[in-house]
N, C-alpha and C positions, 0 to 999 in steps of 0.2 A: 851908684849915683851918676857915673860919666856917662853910664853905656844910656839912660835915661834921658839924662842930656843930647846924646849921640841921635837917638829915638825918636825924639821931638823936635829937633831941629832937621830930620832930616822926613821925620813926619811934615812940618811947616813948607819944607821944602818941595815934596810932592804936589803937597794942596795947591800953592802958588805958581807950579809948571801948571797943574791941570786949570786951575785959574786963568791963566794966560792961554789955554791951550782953546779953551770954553769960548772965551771970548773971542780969539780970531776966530772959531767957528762961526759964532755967529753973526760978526761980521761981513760974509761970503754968502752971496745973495743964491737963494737957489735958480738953477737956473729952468728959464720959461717953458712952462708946456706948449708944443704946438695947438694951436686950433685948430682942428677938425670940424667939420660942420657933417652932418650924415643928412642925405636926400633920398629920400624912394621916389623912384621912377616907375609907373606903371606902363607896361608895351598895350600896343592894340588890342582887342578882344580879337582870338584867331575866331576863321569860318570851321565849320565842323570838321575833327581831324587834322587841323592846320597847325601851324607855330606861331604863337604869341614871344615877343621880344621886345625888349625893354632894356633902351640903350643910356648908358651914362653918360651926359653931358659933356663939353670941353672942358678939361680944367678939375675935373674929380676921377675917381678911379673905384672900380668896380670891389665891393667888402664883402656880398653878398646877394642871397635874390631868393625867390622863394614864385607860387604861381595859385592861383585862385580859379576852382571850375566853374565854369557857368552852369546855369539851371539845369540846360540843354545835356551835359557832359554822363556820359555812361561809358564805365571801363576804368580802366588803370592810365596811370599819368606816365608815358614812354620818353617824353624828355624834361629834364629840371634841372639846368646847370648854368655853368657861364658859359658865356658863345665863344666861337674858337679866337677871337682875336681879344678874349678878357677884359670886352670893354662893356659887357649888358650882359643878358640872364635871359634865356629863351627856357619855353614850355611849351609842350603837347600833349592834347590827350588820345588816346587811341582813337574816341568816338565824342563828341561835341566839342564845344569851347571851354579856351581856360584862358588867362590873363598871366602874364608875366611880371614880376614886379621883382627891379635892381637896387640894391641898397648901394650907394656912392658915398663919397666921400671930399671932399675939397683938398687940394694937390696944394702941398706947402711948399 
């Protein structure tokens, strides 16, 4: 019979720490996600053979980029990446046009 006793008052016990425990949690505000905002930039259409570049704005930063051939375009795409200062997305095709397009982001 004590140890019973013993059981439930220390059962009662637990419940009322976790009780308390519950509630400052939920108290504690989560804290804010940044806003992002994501922009595609598309660069100029290049001349045949040339580089299309596609630069991100003041104030956002380069997430991505990808590039789009023109009608014109025969061959394989020899460049697709970020430009050497990580701020735009350049593209070329061996033979016609392609269009560059940089995915940004808003700088928190």
């Amino acid at each position: 019979m004590r140890v019973r006793r013993g059981l439930t008052a220390l059962a009662l016990s637990v419940l009322s720490l976790l009780g308390a425990l519950l509630a400052v949690a939920a108290s504690v505000a989560p804290p804010a996600a940044a806003a992002e905002t994501a922009l595609v930039v598309a660069g100029e259409p290049s001349g045949p053979g040339g580089v299309s570049t596609a630069a991100c704005p003041v104030g956002t930063h380069l997430t991505g980029g990808g590039y789009r051939l023109q009608p014109d375009a025969d061959g394989p795409v020899r460049v697709n990446g970020p430009t050497a200062d990580a701020r735009g997305w350049s593209a070329r095709a061996e033979r016609g046009s392609v269009v560059a397009f940089a995915v940004c982001e808003t700088e928190d």
